[in-house]
N, C-alpha and C positions, 0 to 999 in steps of 0.2 A: 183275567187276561185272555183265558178261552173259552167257547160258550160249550167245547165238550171236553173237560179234561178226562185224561185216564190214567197218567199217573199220579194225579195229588186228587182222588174225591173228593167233592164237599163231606162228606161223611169218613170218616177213617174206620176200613176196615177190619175188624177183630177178631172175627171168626172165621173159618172155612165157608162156612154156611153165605155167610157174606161177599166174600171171595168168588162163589161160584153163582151170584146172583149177577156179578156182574162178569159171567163171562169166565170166569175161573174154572181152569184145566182143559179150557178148548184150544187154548194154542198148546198143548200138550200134546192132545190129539192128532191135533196137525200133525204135528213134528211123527209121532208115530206112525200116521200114513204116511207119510211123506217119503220116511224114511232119512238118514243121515244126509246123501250128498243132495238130495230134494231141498230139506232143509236148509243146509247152508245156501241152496240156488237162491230160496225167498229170499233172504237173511242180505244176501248179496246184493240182489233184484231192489229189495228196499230201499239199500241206500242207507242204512243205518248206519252212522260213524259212532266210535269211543268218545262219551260222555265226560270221560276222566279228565282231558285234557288236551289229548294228543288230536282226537279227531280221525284215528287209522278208522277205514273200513271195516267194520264186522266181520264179514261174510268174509272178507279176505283175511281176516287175522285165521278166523276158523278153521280156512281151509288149508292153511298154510302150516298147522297145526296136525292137522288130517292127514297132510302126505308127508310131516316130516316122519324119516325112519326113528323106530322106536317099539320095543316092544309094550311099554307103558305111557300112557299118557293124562293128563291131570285139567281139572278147571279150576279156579279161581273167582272168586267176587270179590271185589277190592272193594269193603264198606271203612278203611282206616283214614276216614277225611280229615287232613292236616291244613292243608291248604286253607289260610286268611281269608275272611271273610264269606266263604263258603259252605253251606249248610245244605244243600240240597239233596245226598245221599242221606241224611240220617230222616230229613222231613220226608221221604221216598218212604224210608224202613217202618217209621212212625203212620204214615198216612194207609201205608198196603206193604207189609213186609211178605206175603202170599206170591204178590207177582216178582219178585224178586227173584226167589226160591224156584219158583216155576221157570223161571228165565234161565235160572244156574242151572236146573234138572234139565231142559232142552240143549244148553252148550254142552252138557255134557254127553247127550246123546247124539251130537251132532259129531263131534270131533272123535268119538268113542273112548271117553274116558272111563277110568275104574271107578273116580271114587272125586266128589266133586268137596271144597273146600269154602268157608262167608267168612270170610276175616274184618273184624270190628274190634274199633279200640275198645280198651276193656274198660274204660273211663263211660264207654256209651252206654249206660245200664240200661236204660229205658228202649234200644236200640234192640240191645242183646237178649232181654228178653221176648222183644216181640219175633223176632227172626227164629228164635231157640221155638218158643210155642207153635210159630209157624211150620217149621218143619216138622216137629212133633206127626201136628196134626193130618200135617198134607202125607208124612209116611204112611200114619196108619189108614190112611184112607186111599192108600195106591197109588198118589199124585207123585211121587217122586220116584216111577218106573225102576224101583230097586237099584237105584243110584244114591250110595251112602253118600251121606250132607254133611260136613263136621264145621262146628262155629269154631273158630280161635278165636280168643281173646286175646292181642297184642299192645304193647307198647302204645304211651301217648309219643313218641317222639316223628318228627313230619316224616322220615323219611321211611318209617313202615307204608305208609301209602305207595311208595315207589316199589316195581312190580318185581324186580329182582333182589330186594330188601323184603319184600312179604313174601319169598320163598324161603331165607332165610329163616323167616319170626314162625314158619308153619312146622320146621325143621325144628326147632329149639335154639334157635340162636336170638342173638340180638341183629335191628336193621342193619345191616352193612349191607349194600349196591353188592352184586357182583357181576364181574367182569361179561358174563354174556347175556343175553334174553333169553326169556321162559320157553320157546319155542322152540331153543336151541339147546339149553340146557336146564331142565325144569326139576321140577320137585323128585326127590332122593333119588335122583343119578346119580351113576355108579362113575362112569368116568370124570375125574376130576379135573380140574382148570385153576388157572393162579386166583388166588384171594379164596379159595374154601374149596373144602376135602370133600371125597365121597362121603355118601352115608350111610348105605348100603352096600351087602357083601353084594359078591357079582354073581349073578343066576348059573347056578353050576351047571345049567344044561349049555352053558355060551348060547342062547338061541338071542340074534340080533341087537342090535344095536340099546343102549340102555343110558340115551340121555334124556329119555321120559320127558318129551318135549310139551309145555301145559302153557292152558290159554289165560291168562290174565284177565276180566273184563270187569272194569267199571261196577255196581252196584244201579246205576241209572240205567247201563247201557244195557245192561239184564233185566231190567223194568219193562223196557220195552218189546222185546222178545216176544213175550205171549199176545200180546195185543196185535203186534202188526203179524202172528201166523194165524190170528184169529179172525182179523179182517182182509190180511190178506196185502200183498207189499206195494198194487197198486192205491190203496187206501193209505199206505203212510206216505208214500211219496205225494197222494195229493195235498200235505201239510210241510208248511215251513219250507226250506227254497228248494232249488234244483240239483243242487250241491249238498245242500244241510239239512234232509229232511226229517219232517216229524217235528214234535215237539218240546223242549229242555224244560228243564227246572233253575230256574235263576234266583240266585241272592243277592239283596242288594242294603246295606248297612254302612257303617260310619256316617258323615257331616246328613242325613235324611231325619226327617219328620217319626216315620214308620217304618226300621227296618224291617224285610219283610223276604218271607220266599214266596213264589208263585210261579205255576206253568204256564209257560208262555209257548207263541209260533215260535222258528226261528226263523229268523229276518227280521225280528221286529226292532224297531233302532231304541239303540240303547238309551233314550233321552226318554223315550216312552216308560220303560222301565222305571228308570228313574224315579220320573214322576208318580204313575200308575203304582207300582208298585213298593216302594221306599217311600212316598208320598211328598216328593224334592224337597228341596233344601228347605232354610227356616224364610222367615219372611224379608224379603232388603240384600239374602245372600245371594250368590252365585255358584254356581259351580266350576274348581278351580281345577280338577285334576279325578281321576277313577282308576283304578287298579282293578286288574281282575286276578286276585291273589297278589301274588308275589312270583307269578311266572312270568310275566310279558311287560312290554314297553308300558308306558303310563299313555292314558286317556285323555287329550287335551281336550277342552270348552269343542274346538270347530273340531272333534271328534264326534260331538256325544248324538249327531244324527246316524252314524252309523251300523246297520242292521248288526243286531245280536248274530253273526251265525259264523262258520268257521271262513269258510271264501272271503267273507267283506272282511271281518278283523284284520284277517289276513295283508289284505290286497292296504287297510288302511295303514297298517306298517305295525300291526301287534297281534293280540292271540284273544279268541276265548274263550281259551281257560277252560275251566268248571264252570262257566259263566256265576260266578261269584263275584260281585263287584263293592270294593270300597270304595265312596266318593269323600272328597273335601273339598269344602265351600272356600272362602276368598279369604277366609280367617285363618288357614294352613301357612304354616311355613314348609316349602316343600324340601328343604334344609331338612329339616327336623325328619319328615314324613320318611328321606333318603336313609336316613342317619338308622331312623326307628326299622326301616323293614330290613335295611341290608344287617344291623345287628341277630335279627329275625332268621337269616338264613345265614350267618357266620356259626352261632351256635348251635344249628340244628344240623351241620353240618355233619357227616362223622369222622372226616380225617384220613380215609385211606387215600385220597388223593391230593399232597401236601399244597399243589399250587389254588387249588379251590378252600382248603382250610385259611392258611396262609394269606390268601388272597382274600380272601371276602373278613380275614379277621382285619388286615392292613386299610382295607376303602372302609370300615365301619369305625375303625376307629380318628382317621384321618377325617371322615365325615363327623363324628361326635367333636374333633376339634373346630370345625369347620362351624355347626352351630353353635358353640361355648364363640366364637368370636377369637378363637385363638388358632386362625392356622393362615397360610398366604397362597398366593399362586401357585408354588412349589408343591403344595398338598393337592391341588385340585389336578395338577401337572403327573404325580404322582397316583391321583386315582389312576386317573385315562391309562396310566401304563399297568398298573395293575388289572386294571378293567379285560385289558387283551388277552392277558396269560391267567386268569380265573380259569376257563377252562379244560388247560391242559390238562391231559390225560386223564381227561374225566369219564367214571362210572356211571356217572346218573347224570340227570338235567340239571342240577342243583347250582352248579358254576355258572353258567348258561343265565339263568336265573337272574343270579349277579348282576351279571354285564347287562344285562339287557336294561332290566329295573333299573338300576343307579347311572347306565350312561345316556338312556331317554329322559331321566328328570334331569340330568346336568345341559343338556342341551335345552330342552324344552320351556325352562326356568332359570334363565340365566340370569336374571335380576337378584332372585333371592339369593341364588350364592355372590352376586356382587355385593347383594347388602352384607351378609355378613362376613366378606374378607376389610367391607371399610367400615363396617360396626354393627350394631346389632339390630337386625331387624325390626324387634319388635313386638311379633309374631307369635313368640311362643308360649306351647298351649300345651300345659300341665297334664291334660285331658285327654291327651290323645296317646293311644296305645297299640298293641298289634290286635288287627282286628280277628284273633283267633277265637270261633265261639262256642261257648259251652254251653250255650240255649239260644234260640231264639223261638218267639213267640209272643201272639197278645201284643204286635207292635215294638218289644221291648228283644236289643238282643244284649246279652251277657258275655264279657271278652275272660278268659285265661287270664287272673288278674297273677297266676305263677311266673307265666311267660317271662316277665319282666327282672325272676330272679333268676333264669335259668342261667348257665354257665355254657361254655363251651365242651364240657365232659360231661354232658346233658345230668348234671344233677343239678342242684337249688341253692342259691346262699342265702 
């Protein structure tokens, strides 16, 4: 998709030696001359946004970081990829877990943190171990400016990936959202807030303030780091748009030939991808609908020219995401598609905010009767109203989620829910699952064949 990638090599590198052939630990150096508020200037300068989903500015999460008060302060790499159909942070860790580490050693010395944190599900073995040898090696070899690295191994459930849930799982708890952002109130603050205690005595000297405010970022979004201080920020900006620059890692799986991840520009329209990359649909199909996860509005057909980047998503009335995309060809019931993701984020929910429990358990199930062929008007009536108050007084994105996902396919597809309130479709495809994955590669990706038992008290039946 690029004729010069640099964060997925044709070659996966394994060693240090490897690492610094191509350039490895010269955006370190940078960053060292540079010095801290230098640094964040590039970082800024670039134009680098959050990879994870959100799309916030780098340089400004950094600095915002920087000046909050605080006498401790913390980083983060968020490698806990939950998010459907999405695989790009772990083929990142697999392809160069080096430039990662190196990216997490610079926020940490940009923001002035103690002591920098790579949290990866502990399902990612293959993941875990390359990041764990990674830093090893880059310690004893001075690469990591005496900025202690520490891997957690966390929970498979989604909501470890959400950045105030992985201060939690670093803490020893389990993911529960809490009430503020890491910026505001981060890793073992002493002053407490409703939904979770300090954990930490309080510095008997009282010197300032101790919400130990820490930067969250992406595992992608820390990929790029060393490269753009090593070329330098008007080198990234002259990639991908004016808005989105530089280059992403996109997944693209379900109803395709070849699921597949590859780096792409950003800009590039999603129908290319498609193709190029997933190798489009089978032969006679269509493309009926694309998801990028389970965060944003659904993808129609007169969507899929598009550009991949956050500005057009945006402006086309959706998100993208982790750019992870599922597609479904003409063969989908998008009933069923409704029914399968919003079950998907009912029970991955965790319940401290009852109207997002409550409510995505209410539309998933009122959807499951909806494809069974047994519900009316009144159920479709009673989505829409549930659909509003998902929301309320929500922790995390996860309600949001909700609404968004199931009241764009109820608009967008309005046949298939009239087929089946006057009978049944047709349609439905045994086959089709949540696109959660536990490999991909070689063309072939493998879904969480668990997902489908999980419960709402996230264990298994």
């Amino acid at each position: 998709m690029v004729t010069d990638p640099y964060l997925l090599p044709p070659e996966a590198v394994r060693t240090l030696e490897g690492w610094r052939a191509l350039g490895g630990g010269e955006g370190l150096a940078a960053c060292l001359a540079l010095g801290p508020e230098a640094t964040i200037e590039a970082v800024t300068r670039s134009g680098l946004r959050g990879r994870g989903g959100g799309g916030f500015p780098t340089g400004r999460k950094w600095a915002g970081v920087r000046d909050q008060p605080g006498s401790r302060r913390y980083v983060v790499a968020n490698g806990a990829e939950g998010e459907p159909a999405t695989f790009k942070d772990r083929a990142i860790m697999r392809a160069n877990p080096y430039q990662v580490v190196e990216g997490l050693v610079i926020a940490a010395l940009a923001v002035g943190a103690e002591r920098a944190y790579l949290c990866v599900k502990e399902r990612f073995e293959r993941e875990l171990a390359a990041v764990t040898a990674a830093i090893e090696e880059m310690a004893e070899a001075g690469l990591t400016a005496e900025v202690p690295v520490t891997v957690v191994a966390g929970p498979d459930e989604y909501l470890f990936g959400e950045e105030k849930a992985m201060l939690e799982v670093i803490e020893g708890r389990p993911p529960m959202p809490r009430l503020f952002p890491p910026y505001e109130h981060g890793l073992f603050a002493v002053a407490p807030q409703m939904g979770w205690e300090s954990v930490a005595p309080r510095d008997p000297s009282g010197s300032g303030d101790q919400s130990n405010p820490t930067a969250v970022n992406n595992v992608e979004t820390l990929a790029h780091v060393p490269h753009l201080l090593a070329r330098g920020a008007d080198w990234f900006r002259s990639l991908g748009t004016e808005a989105s620059p530089g280059h992403g890692v996109v997944t693209v799986v379900g109803d395709v030939r070849t699921p597949a991840c590859a780096e792409f520009d950003l800009g590039t329209p999603l129908r290319a991808l498609v193709e190029e990359v997933g190798g489009g649909v089978a032969p006679g199909r269509e493309v009926k609908a694309a998801f990028s996860g389970v965060a944003n509005p659904v993808l129609t057909p007169a969507m899929l020219d598009t550009p991949v980047a956050f500005e057009t998503m945006a402006a086309a009335g959706t998100g993208m995401g982790a750019a992870g995309y599922v597609v479904y060809d003409d063969t989908a019931c998008m009933v069923q598609v409704a029914a399968l993701l919003s079950r998907f984020l009912w029970v991955e929910s965790c319940g401290q905010c009852p109207p997002c429990k409550l409510g995505c358990e209410e539309v998933t199930r009122r959807l499951a009767a909806l494809e069974a062929c047994r519900a009316s008007d009144r159920d479709v009536a009673a989505i829409g109203a549930r659909l509003e108050q998902v929301t309320d007084a929500n922790r995390c994105f996860l309600g949001a989620e909700e609404q968004a996902l199931v009241a764009s396919v109820l608009r967008a597809y309005p046949d298939d829910f009239a087929a089946h309130l006057e009978g049944d479709c047709g349609a439905h495809r045994p086959d089709l699952v949540v696109p959660k994955l536990v490999d991909l590669e070689g063309g072939r990706a493998v879904y969480d064949e668990r997902q489908a038992r999980k419960q709402p008290d996230w264990t298994y039946a």
